[in-house]
Structure formats: structure tokens, C-alpha cells
N, C-alpha and C positions, 0 to 999 in steps of 0.2 A: 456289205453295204455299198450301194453305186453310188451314190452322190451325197456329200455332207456337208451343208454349209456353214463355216465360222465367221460372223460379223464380229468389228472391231478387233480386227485382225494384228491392225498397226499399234496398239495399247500393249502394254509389260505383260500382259497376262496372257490376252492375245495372243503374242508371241512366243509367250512358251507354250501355247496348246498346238501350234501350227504343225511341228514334227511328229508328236504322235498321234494325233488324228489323222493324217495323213496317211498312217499305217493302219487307222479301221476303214478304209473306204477306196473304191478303186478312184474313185475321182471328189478331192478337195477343193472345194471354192472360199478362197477367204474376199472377204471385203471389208473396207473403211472406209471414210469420207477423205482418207490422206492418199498421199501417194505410193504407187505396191512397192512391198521392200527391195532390196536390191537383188536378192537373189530367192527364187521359190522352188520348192521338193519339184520330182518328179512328176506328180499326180495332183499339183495345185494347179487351179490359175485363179488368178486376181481380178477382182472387179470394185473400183473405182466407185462407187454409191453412196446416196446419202439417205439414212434412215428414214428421212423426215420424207421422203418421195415415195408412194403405195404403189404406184407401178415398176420401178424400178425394184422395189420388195418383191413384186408378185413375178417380175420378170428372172429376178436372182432365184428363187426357191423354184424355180421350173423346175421340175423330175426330181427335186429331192425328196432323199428319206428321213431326214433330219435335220434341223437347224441348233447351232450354238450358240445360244443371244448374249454374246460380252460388249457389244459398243451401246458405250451412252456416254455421256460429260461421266467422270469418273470420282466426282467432286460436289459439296454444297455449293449453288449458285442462286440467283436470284430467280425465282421460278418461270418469267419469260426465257431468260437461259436455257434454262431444265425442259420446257415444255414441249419442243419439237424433238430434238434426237429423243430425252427419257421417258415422256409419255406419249408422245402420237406416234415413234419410233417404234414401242411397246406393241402400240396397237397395230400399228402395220406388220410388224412383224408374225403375228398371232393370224394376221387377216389372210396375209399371205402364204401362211402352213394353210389356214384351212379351203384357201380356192386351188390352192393345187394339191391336197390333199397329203400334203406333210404327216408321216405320223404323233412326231413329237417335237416340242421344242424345249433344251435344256439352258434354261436361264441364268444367268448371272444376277442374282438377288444380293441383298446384304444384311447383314445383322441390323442394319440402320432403319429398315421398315420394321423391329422392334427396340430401335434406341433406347426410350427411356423406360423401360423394364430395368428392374435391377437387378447388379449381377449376383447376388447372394442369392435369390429368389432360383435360381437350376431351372432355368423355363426349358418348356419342351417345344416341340415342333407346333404343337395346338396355340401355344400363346396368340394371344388377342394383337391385332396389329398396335403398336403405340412409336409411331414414326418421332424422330428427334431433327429432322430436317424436312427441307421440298426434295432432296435427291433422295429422301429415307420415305416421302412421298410416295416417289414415281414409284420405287419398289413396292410398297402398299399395293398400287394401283395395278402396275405387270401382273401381282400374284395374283389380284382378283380376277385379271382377265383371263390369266391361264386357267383358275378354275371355271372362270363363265366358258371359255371356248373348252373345257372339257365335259362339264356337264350339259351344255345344248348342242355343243358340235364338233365333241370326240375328237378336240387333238389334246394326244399326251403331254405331261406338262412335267418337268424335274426344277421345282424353284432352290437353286444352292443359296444357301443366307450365309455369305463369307463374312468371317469376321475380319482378322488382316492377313491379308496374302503379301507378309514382306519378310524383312528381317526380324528380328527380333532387339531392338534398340527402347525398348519400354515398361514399365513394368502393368501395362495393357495387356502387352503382348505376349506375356508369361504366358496367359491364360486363351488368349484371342489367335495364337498363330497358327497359320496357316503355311503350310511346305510345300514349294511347288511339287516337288514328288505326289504327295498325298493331293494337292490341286490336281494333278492329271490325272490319279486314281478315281477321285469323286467323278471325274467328267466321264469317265471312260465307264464309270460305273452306272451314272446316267443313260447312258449312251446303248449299253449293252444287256441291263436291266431287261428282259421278255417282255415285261407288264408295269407298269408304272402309274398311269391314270393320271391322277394330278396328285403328288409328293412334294414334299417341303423339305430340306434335309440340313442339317447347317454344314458350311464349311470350314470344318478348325481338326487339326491333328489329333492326335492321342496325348493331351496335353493332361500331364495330373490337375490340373487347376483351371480345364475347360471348363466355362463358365456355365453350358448349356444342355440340355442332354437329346441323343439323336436316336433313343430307343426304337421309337416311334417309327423310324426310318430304315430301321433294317433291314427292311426288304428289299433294300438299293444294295445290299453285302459292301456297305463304303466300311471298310476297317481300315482306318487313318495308320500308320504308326511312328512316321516321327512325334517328339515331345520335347517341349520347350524349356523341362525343368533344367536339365545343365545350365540354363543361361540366368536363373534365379537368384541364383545369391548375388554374383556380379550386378544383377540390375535393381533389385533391391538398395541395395547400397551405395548406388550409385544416385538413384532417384531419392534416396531419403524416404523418411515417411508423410504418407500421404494423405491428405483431408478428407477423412470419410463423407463429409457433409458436401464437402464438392462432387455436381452430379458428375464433372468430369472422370474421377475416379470412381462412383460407383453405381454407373451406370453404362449398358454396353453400349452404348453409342461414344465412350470416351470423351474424347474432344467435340463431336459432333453434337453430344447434348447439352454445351453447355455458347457454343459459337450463335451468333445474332442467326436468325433467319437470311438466307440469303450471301453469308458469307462462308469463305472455305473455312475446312474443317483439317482437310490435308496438310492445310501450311501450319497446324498446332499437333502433328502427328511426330515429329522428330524419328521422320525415317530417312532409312541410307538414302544417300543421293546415287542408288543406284536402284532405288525402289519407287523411284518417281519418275 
């Protein structure tokens, strides 16, 4: 691949994709709306933009053959908040693959465009959108555009629906996590997928108590293998037992399904401070 571009570059996740994409592509372009990190690979260079600007999109995805879409507010906000980087972002980004002729963009979705599903319910990749936030929203809205820009104007779409991409400090996240090991697998497997078209796939490990099932998706070969069960009985126990009737715990949107419209969901997540 000659050219791959990573938005939201300067974000935790971001940054762990930066090194090994860097290895699928002779030439990496990352960008964020911040300032470029202090030191970049070989084969990067950094571009300073702001999602919310279509020329500056259409200007960054020049000659590429692929885009990585992880910048957006990474949080529930009040939806003026949300609306320029998460959803007109969205759309430029999408608008962007398809005037220069992008073949695919591999999204950063999240489990939060089907929040309030329940998690006993094992949904599959088909599930109906049933969003638990405006940032659970914007992802609603991303997926629809990637399938609109595939079915009228053929650019390939990989929507990843991450559950948490953190540590493991919950007993959410028994079931919900996500390793960055297996994060660089899924992306890589986005990425290097022949045929894709528009796929849904979730992003969670090989967790015995994965809430979701990604059958439907195998044709992406994501075979996750971390598992978050060694950390069950310590969190269990440590969390107590839990209110079945709170949609907080039984629903995947966790804390997100149960916070006001508008407010964060991350500050009720009780993750490491090294996960934020």
C-alpha cells in the first residue's frame, strides 16, 4: 500500500495504531486537530487538520488508498459539541475517500450506536441501531453513511463497534474488553481484508463472557485471542453484586445508558488513569 491515512492520531488508541500501520504502507499520514507528537516513524508525516473543514479532508486523502477514521470527541457531549468533529467530520470524511477515489475507510464505531440492547440478548452484527447517547448517535449515523457511500458510490466501509478498548477495572469489562494486541489485529485485518464492501464487525477479544457474537463477520479472519476471564473473579468481588434492573449493568452501553443526554459517560467508566 503507498499511502494510509490515520485521523485522530493524537487520541490513546490513535497512538497505538501509529507504529504498526506504519509497517503496512510505504508512506503513513497521521492527523489530529492537536499538535503532531514529539517524535514520528520513518515513513509518517503529520498533518495538523480539523475534521470539521471538507477541503482540508479532501486535501489530506490525496492519493490514498485507505483511510483510518478514529478522531472524533471520544465522549457523550451535548450534541452542538458532537456535531462538527462526530457527524459532519463523518461526512467529510466519507466525501473525501470518494472524490479521490479512496477504496475503503475503516471506522472507529462503538458498541454505543447499539447501547441500549441488552446484553443477555448475544446480538449479532444485524442488530437494529438502538443508540444510548448523541456520540452513540453520531456512530448510528457514520454507519449509515458508509453503507450509503457503498451502495451508490462504492467506497468500502469496515464499521469496528469497540466495546472498551482499556484495562480491565470493571466488571463491564469482563465481558466488553478489548486488548490493544487484538485492537491492531482487527484494524490490520480491516485493512488487508481483499473484499469487504460495507461490514460491521465488533471489537472485543476472545472473552468467555463476550456479550456479542461476530459470526457474521468472518470474513474480516479478526480471530481476537486475548480473554479477560483471569480478571473475573478479582472484579467480581470486588464490585459486589449488581442491579440487574439498573440499565447501567444490563445493558451494553454500561454507564452510557443510564447518564443524562448530553453528559459524559467516561467520567462513570472507573478506568485507569492511564486509559484516559
Amino acid at each position: 500500500m503507498k499511502k494510509l491515512v490515520l485521523t485522530g492520531a493524537a487520541g490513546r488508541l490513535g497512538g497505538v495504531l501509529r507504529e504498526p500501520l506504519s509497517r503496512l504502507c510505504d508512506e503513513l499520514v497521521t492527523t489530529d486537530i492537536l499538535d503532531a507528537p514529539d517524535s514520528l516513524f520513518a515513513n509518517e508525516r503529520y498533518v495538523q487538520a480539523d475534521l470539521g473543514d471538507l477541503p482540508a479532508m479532501i486535501s489530506l486523502l490525496e492519493g490514498a488508498d485507505m483511510v483510518v477514521h478514529f478522531g472524533a470527541i471520544g465522549d457523550e457531549a451535548p450534541f452542538e459539541t458532537l456535531l462538527k468533529p462526530n457527524f459532519i467530520g463523518a461526512y467529510n470524511i466519507w466525501e473525501a475517500a470518494y472524490q479521490n477515489k479512496v477504496r475503503r475507510v475503516v471506522y472507529a464505531s462503538s458498541i454505543h450506536a447499539v447501547g441500549m440492547h441488552k446484553k443477555t440478548d448475544f446480538i449479532g452484527i444485524d442488530a437494529p441501531h438502538r443508540p444510548d447517547t448523541f456520540y452513540g448517535l453520531a456512530k448510528c449515523f457514520a454507519e449509515d453513511l458508509a453503507s450509503l457511500y457503498w451502495d451508490k458510490r462504492g467506497v468500502e466501509a469496515v464499521c469496528m463497534r469497540i466495546l472498551s478498548c482499556a484495562q480491565v477495572t470493571n466488571s463491564r469489562a469482563v465481558g466488553s474488553w478489548l486488548s490493544y494486541d487484538d485492537l491492531i489485529h482487527l484494524v490490520e485485518q480491516a485493512i488487508t481484508t481483499p473484499i469487504t464492501g460495507f461490514s460491521i464487525v465488533y471489537g472485543v477479544s476472545n472473552n468467555d463472557r463476550a456479550p456479542v457474537d461476530n459470526a457474521a463477520a468472518s470474513h474480516l479472519g479478526y480471530r481476537p485471542k486475548d480473554n479477560a476471564e483471569p480478571f473475573a473473579k478479582e472484579i467480581y468481588a470486588k464490585d459486589g453484586p449488581l442491579d440487574p434492573l439498573d440499565p447501567g449493568n444490563s445493558c451494553h452501553g454500561g454507564p452510557f445508558a443510564i447518564v443524562e443526554l448530553g453528559q459524559s459517560g467516561v467520567s462513570l467508566l472507573n478506568l485507569d488513569p492511564e486509559d484516559t
